[in-house]
MIRO-715780 format. One line per field, with one value per residue (C-alpha): residue in three letters; x, y, z. Coordinates in nm, 2 decimals. Each point is the difference from the previous one (the first is absolute). Layout:
N
code ALA ...
c1 X ...
c2 Y ...
c3 Z ...
end
This chain:
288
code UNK UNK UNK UNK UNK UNK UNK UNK UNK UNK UNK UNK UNK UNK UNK UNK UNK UNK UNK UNK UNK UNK UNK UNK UNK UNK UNK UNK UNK UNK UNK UNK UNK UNK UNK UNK UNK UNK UNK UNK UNK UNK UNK UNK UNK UNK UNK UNK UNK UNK UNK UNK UNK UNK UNK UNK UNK UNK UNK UNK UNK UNK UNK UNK UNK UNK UNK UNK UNK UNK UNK UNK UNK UNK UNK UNK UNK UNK UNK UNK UNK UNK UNK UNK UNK UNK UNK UNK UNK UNK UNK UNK UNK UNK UNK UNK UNK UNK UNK UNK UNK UNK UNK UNK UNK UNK UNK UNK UNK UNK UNK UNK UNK UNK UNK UNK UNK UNK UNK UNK UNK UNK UNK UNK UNK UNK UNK UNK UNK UNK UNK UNK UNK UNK UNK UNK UNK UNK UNK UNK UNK UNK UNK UNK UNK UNK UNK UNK UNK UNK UNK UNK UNK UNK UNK UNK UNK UNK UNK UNK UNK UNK UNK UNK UNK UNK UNK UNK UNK UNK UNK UNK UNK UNK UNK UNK UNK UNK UNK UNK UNK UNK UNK UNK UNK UNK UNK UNK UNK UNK UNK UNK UNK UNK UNK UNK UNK UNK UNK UNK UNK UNK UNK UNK UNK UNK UNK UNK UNK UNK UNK UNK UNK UNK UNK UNK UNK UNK UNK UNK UNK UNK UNK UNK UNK UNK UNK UNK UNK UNK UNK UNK UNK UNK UNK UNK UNK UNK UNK UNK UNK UNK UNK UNK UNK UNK UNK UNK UNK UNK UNK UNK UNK UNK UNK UNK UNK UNK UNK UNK UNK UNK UNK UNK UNK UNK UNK UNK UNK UNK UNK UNK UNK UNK UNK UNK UNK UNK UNK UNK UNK UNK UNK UNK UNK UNK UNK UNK
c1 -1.36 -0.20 -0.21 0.08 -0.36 0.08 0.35 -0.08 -0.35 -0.02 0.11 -0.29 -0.08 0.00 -0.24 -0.03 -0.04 -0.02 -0.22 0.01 -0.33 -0.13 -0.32 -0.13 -0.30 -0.24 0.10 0.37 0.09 0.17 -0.17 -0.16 0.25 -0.15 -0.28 -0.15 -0.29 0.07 -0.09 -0.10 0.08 0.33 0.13 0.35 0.23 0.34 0.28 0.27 0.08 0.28 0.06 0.15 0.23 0.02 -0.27 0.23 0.06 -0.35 0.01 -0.27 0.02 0.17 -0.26 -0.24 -0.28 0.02 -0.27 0.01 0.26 -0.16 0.20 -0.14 0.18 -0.14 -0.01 -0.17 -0.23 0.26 0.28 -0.19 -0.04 0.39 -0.05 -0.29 0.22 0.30 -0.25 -0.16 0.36 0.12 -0.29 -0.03 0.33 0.07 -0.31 -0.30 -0.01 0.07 -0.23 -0.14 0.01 0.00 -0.31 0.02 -0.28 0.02 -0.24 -0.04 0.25 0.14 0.17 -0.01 0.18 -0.09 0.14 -0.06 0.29 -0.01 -0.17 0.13 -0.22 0.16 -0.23 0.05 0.08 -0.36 -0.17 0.25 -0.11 -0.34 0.10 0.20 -0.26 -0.24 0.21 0.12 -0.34 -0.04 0.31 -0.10 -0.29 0.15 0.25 -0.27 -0.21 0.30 0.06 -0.34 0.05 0.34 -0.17 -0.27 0.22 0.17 -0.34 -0.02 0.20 -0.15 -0.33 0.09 0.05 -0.30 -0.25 -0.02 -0.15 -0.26 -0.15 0.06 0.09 0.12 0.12 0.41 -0.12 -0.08 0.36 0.03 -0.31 0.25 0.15 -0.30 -0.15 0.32 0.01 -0.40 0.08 0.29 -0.20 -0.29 0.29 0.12 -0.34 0.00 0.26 -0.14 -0.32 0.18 0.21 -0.29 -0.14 0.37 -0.01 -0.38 0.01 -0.22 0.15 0.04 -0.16 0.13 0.29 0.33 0.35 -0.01 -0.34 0.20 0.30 -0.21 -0.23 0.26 0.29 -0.41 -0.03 0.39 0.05 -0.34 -0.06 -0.37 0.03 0.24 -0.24 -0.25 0.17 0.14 -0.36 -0.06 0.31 -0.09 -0.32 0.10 0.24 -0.28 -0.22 0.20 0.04 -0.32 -0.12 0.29 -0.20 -0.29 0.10 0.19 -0.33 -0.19 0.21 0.07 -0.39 -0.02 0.29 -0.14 -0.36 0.14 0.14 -0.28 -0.19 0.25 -0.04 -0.37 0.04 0.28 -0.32 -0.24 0.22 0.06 -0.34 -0.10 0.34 -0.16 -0.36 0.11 0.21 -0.32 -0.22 0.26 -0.03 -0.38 0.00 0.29 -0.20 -0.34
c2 -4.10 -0.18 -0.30 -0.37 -0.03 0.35 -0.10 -0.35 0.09 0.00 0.28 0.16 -0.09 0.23 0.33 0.03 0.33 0.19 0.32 0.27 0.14 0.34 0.10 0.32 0.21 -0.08 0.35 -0.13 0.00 -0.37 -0.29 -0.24 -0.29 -0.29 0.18 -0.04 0.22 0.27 -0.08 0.27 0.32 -0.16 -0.26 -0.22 0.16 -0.13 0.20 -0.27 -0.31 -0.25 -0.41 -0.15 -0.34 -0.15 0.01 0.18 0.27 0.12 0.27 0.28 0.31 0.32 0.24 0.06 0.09 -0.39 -0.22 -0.32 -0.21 -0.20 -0.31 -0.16 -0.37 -0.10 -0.43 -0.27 -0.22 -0.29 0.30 0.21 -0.34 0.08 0.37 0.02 -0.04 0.18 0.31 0.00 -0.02 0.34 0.18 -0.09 0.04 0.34 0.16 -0.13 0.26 -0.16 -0.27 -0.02 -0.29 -0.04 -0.14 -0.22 -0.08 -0.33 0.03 -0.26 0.18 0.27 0.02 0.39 0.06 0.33 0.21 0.37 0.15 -0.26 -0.26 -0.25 -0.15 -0.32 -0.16 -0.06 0.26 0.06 0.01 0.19 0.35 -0.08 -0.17 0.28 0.27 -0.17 -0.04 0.33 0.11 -0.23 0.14 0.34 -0.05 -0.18 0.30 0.23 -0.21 0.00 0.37 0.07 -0.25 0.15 0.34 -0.12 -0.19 0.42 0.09 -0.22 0.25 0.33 -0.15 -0.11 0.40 0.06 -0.20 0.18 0.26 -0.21 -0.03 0.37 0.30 0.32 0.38 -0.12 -0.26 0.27 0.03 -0.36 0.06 0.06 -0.32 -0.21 0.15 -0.07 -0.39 -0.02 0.12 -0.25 -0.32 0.14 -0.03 -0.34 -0.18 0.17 -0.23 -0.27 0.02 0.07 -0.32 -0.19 -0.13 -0.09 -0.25 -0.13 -0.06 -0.32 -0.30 -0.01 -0.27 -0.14 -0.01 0.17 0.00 0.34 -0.04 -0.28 0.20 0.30 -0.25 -0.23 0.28 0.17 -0.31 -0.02 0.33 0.01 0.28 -0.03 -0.07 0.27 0.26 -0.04 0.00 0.34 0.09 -0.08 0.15 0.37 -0.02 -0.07 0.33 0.21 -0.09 0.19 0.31 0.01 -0.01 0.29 0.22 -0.04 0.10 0.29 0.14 -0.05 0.19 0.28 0.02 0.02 0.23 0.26 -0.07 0.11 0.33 0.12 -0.06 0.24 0.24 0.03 0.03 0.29 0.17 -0.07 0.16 0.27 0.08 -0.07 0.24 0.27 -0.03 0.01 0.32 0.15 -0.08 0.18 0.29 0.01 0.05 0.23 0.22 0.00
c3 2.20 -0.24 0.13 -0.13 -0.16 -0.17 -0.15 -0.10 -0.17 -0.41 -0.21 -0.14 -0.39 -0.25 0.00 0.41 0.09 0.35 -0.04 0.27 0.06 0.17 0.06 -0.17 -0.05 -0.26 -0.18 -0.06 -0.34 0.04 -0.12 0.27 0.04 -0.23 -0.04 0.38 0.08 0.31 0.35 0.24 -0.23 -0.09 -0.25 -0.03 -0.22 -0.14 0.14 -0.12 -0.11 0.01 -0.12 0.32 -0.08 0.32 0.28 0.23 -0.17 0.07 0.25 0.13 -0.14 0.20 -0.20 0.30 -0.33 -0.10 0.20 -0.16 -0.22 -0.23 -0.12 -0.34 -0.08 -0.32 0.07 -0.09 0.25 0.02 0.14 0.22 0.32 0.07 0.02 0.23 0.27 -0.11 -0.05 0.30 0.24 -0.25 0.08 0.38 0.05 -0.18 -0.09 0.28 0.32 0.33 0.10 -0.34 -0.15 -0.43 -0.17 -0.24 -0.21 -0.27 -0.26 -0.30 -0.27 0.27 0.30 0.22 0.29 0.18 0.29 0.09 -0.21 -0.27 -0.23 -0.23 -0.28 -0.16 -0.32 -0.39 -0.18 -0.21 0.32 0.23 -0.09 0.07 0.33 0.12 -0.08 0.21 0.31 -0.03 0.05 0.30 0.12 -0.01 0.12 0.31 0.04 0.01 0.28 0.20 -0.06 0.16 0.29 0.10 0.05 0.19 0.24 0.01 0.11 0.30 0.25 -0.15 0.11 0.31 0.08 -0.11 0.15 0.34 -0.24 -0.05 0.32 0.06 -0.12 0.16 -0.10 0.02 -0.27 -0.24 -0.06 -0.18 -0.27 -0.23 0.05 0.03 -0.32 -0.20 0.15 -0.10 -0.32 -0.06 0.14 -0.28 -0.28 0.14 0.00 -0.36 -0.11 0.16 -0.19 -0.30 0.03 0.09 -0.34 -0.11 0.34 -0.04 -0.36 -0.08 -0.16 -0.42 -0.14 -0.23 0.18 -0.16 0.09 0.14 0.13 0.24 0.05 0.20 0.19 0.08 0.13 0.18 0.19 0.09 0.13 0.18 -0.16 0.09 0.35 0.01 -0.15 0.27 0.30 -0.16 0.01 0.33 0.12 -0.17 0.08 0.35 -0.02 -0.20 0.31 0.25 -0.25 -0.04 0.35 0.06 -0.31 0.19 0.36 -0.19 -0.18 0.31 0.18 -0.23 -0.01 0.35 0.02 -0.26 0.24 0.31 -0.19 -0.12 0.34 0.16 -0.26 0.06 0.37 -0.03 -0.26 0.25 0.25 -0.15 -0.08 0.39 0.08 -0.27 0.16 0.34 -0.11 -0.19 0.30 0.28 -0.26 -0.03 0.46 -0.02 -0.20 0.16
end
C-alpha cells in the first residue's frame, strides 16, 4: 500500500528518468553509467532505464545483478525544497535495508538522497549529469566500503575457531592447514581492497571548489565514510593478528616436527651401526 507522502507528492517534470544499475568488471564491453570511473575492479553499468510519472511507481528491482537505482529529476532550485522530503520517505521506505535510515544531502543547486539500493539526484537540467556522475561515484564507492565491512564482520566467528591455535599447536591441528591457509589468503585479498579503496575515501579537498568537488566531500562526510574506513582497518588487522600468530605456531611446529624426525633417524643409524659392530665384534671372539 502506498504511503500518503508517496501518493500526494508531485508528478515528476518532464525528462525524469530511473536507471537500473549493475556492477561489472572493468573488461565489460558496456559503457560506465555517466561516464563514472570503476571502483574496486568494477564499474556501474546501465542495465535499464525507465521515466517513472508518479513517485510511487518507483519500485526495487527483482534482477538480483542490479545494485543501485539511480533516480535523475531534472528541477530547478525553487522545486527541489518540496521534494527533499518526499525523496527521502520513497527511499527509506522501499529501498533503505532495515534500520537504515535515507540520507539526504541539500546542496546550493542540488538536492541527493541516498540509501543502500538507491540514490536520487534532483538539480537543473545543465548541471544534473554532472551532479549524478559525482554521486554515483560516492555511491559506489560507499557500496564497496560496505562490501568489505560485511565480510569482515563474516570473519569474526572463523577467527574465534582459530585462536586457540594461537596459543598452541598440536599434530590433530595439522588437519585444518588447509583451512587456515585459504582464510589467510582471503583476509590478504580483503585488506587488498581496502587499500585500493583507500585514496577514493582520503581524497583532499578541490580548491577551487566545484560542484562535484562538493558532491563527493559532502555525501564523504555524510556517510562517514572516513571513520568507517578505519575502524575497518582496525577490525582486519585485529583478524590478520590472530592468523598470523596461528602461521607462526604452525611453522614452528612443523620445524619442530620435521626436527624430532630426523633425530630418530640418526639414532635408528647409530643403532644399527652399534647392532653391526657388536655383531662384527662377537664374530672377531668366535673365531679366535
Amino acid at each position: 500500500m502506498n504511503s500518503p507522502t508517496l501518493t500526494n507528492a508531485p508528478s515528476f517534470p518532464a525528462g525524469t528518468r530511473v536507471l537500473a544499475i549493475a556492477l561489472a568488471p572493468l573488461s565489460d564491453p558496456a559503457p560506465a553509467c555517466l561516464g563514472a570511473s570503476g571502483v574496486g575492479g568494477r564499474k556501474p553499468v546501465e542495465r535499464a532505464s525507465s521515466a517513472p510519472q508518479q513517485l510511487h511507481e518507483l519500485a526495487p528491482s527483482a534482477d538480483p545483478q542490479i545494485v543501485l537505482q539511480l533516480l535523475l529529476v531534472p528541477c530547478e532550485s525553487d522545486d527541489q525544497a518540496e521534494w527533499a522530503q518526499a525523496l527521502r520517505d520513497a527511499l527509506s521506505e522501499r529501498f533503505a535495508a532495515p534500520g537504515e535510515s535515507c540520507t539526504v544531502l541539500q546542496l546550493p543547486s542540488a538536492i541527493l538522497a541516498h540509501s543502500e539500493r538507491a540514490l536520487a539526484v534532483c538539480a537543473p537540467a545543465d548541471r544534473l549529469a554532472q551532479t549524478a556522475r559525482a554521486a554515483l561515484e560516492g555511491a559506489c564507492v560507499a557500496r564497496e566500503l560496505h562490501e568489505i565491512e560485511s565480510v569482515i564482520e563474516q570473519g569474526w566467528g572463523p577467527m574465534e575457531q582459530a585462536a586457540p591455535l594461537a596459543f598452541e599447536f598440536d599434530e590433530r591441528s595439522l588437519e585444518r592447514r588447509p583451512e587456515l591457509a585459504a582464510r589467510f589468503v582471503a583476509l590478504i585479498g580483503t585488506r587488498s581492497r581496502l587499500a585500493r579503496l583507500s585514496p577514493r575515501i582520503l581524497a583532499p579537498q578541490v580548491y577551487p571548489p566545484t560542484l562535484a568537488s562538493q558532491v563527493g566531500e559532502r555525501l564523504r562526510e555524510r556517510l562517514r565514510l572516513n571513520e568507517r574506513l578505519e575502524a575497518a582497518g582496525a577490525r582486519l588487522e585485529a583478524q590478520e593478528r590472530v592468523f598470523e600468530l596461528c602461521s607462526q605456531r604452525l611453522t614452528e611446529f612443523s620445524l619442530a616436527r620435521r626436527g624430532h624426525r630426523l633425530e630418530w633417524i640418526i639414532i635408528v643409524l647409530l643403532a644399527g651401526q652399534t647392532l653391526l659392530w657388536i655383531l662384527d665384534m662377537l664374530g672377531s671372539v668366535s673365531s679366535s
